[in-house]
N, C-alpha and C positions, 0 to 999 in steps of 0.2 A: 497490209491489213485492209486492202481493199477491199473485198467483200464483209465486212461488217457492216451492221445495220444500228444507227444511233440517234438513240426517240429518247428525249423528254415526255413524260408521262404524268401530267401536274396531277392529277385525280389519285395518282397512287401516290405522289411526293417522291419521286424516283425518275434518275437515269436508267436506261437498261444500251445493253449492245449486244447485238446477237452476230450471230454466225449461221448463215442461211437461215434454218427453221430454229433451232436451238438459241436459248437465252444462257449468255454465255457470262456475262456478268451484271453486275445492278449497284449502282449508287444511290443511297435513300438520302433525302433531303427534308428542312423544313425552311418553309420560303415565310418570312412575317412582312414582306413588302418593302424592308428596309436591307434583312439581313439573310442570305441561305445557309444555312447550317447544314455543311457537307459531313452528316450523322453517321454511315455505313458504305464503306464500299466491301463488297461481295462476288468472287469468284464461285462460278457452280465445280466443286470437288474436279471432274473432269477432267477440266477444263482448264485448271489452274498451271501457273508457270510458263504460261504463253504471253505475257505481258498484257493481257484484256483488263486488268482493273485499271492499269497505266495509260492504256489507251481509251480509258471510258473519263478515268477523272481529266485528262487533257482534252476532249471532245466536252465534258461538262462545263471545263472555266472557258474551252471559247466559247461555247453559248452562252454563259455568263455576260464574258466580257462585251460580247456582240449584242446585248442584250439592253447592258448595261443598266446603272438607275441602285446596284444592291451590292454590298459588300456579300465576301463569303468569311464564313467561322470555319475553320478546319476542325471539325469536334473528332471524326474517325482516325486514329493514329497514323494509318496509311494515309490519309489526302494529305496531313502535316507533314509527313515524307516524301510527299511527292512534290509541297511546294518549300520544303528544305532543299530540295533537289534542282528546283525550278525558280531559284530567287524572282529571275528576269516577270516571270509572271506574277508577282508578290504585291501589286502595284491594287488586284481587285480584294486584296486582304482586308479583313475589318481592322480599323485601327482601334488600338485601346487609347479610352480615354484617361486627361492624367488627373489623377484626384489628389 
């Protein structure tokens, strides 16, 4: 999947990853300075069952992690299956506090 293109887009609250010209998938976010709420990941119809949303939410936590300073919320069903899948990366997860 080398030719893919993978931009953080803070203005829009979104990952995207394209394929040359075409926008081939998009991860929506909301960043509150503490915590990312990985909201929406999104395949364009197409496009789909080529692994691009797999490979946008893993291009998302390492900019994350690289970024560091914020936990992530897995609020979209799919990024909470991606990191059921990915325990080893489980480390930048928000913890719940215990009341």
């Amino acid at each position: 999947m080398s030719d893919l293109r993978f931009a953080n887009e803070p203005d829009a609250s979104r990952y995207t990853l394209h394929r040359g010209e075409d926008l081939v998938s998009v991860l929506d976010y909301r960043d509150d300075g503490r915590t990312v709420a990985l909201t929406r990941a999104y395949t364009v119809p197409p496009f789909r069952g080529n692994g691009y949303a797999g490979e946008l939410v893993e291009r998302a936590v390492a900019d994350l992690e690289q970024h560091g300073g914020r936990e992530v919320l897995p609020v979209c069903w799919y990024v909470a299956d991606w990191f059921a899948a990915h325990p080893e990366r489980g480390g930048i997860l928000r913890r719940r506090s215990a009341s």
